[in-house]
C-alpha positions as CSV (number, residue, x, y, z in Angstrom):
1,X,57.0,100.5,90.1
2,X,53.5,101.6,90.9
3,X,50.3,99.5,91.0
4,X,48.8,99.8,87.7
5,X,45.4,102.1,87.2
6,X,42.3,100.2,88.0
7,X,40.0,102.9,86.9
8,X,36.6,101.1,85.5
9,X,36.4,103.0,82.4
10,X,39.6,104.8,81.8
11,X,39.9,107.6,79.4
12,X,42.7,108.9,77.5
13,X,45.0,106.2,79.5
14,X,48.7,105.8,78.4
15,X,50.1,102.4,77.8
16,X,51.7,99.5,76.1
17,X,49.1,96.6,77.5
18,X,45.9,96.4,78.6
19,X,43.4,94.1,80.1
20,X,39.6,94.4,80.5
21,X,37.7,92.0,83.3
22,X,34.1,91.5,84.1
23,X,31.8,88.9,84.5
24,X,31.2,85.4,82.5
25,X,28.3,83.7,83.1
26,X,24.6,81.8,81.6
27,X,23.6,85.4,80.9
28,X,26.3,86.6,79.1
29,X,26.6,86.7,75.8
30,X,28.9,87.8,72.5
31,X,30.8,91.3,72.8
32,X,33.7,92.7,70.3
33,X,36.9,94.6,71.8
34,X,38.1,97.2,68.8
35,X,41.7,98.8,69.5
36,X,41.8,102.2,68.3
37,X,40.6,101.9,64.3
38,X,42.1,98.1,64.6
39,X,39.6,95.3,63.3
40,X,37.2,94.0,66.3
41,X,37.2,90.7,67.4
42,X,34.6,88.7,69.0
43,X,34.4,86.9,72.1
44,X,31.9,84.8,73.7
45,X,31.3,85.5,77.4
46,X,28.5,82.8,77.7
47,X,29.7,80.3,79.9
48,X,27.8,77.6,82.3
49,X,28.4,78.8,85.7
50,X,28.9,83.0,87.0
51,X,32.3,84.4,87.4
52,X,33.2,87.9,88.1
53,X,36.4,89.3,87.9
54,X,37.4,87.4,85.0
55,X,40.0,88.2,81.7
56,X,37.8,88.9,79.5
57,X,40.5,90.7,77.1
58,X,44.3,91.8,77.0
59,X,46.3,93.2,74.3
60,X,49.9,93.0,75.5
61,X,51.7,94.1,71.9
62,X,50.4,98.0,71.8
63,X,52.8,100.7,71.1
64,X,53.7,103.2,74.1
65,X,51.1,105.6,73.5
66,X,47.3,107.0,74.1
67,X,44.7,104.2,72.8
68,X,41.1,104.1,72.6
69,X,39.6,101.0,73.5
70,X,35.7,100.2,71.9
71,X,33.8,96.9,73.8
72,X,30.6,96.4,72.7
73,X,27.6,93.9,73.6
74,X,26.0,92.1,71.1
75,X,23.0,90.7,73.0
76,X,20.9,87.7,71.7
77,X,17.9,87.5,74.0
78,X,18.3,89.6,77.0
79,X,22.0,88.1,77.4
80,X,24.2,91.1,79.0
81,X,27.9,92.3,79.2
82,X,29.4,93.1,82.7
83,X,32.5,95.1,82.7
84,X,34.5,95.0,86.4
85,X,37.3,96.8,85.6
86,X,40.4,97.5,83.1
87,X,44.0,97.8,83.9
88,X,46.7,99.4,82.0
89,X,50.3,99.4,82.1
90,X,52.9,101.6,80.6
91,X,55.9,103.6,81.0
92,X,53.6,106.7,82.8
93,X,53.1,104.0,85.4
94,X,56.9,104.0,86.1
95,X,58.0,105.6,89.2
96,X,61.3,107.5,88.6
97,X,64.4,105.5,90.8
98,X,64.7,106.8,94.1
99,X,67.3,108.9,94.5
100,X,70.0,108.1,97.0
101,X,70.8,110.2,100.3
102,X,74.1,111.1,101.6
């Protein structure tokens, strides 16, 4: 199996699960993640001390398929949202068995 993509900002990606990561931190604030016309739900990325590279979201239940995925900041004085990365996994990220030699 391949590493999964690491793409900051992929589009039109193929999977099953995906997970966002950026940065928490004193200047960070509330953001919503919306999975294709799915409900959003808020998250609150305001926490004491500054941490990149951190799970900020994962949906692990989609179905096999091409998803859009919607983050959005919702700032209350000056606070920010840092996005690092996303990865997603799926069945396009399975390399095909190698095949034996004689």
């Amino acid at each position: 199996m391949r590493a999964p993509s690491q793409d900051p900002f992929p589009d039109n990606q193929t999977g099953s699960h995906v997970e966002i990561y950026g940065t928490v931190g004193p200047m960070n604030g509330v953001y919503t993640v919306q999975i294709d016309s799915g409900d959003s739900v808020a998250f609150n990325g305001n926490k004491d001390n500054l941490v990149p590279r951190t799970l900020l979201y994962q949906s692990n239940s989609l179905v096999p398929g091409t998803h859009t995925v919607t983050i959005s900041n919702s700032p209350f004085d000056g606070q920010t949202l840092s996005i690092d990365y996303a990865v997603v996994y799926g069945s396009s990220y399975d390399d095909p068995k190698p095949s034996s030699t004689p």
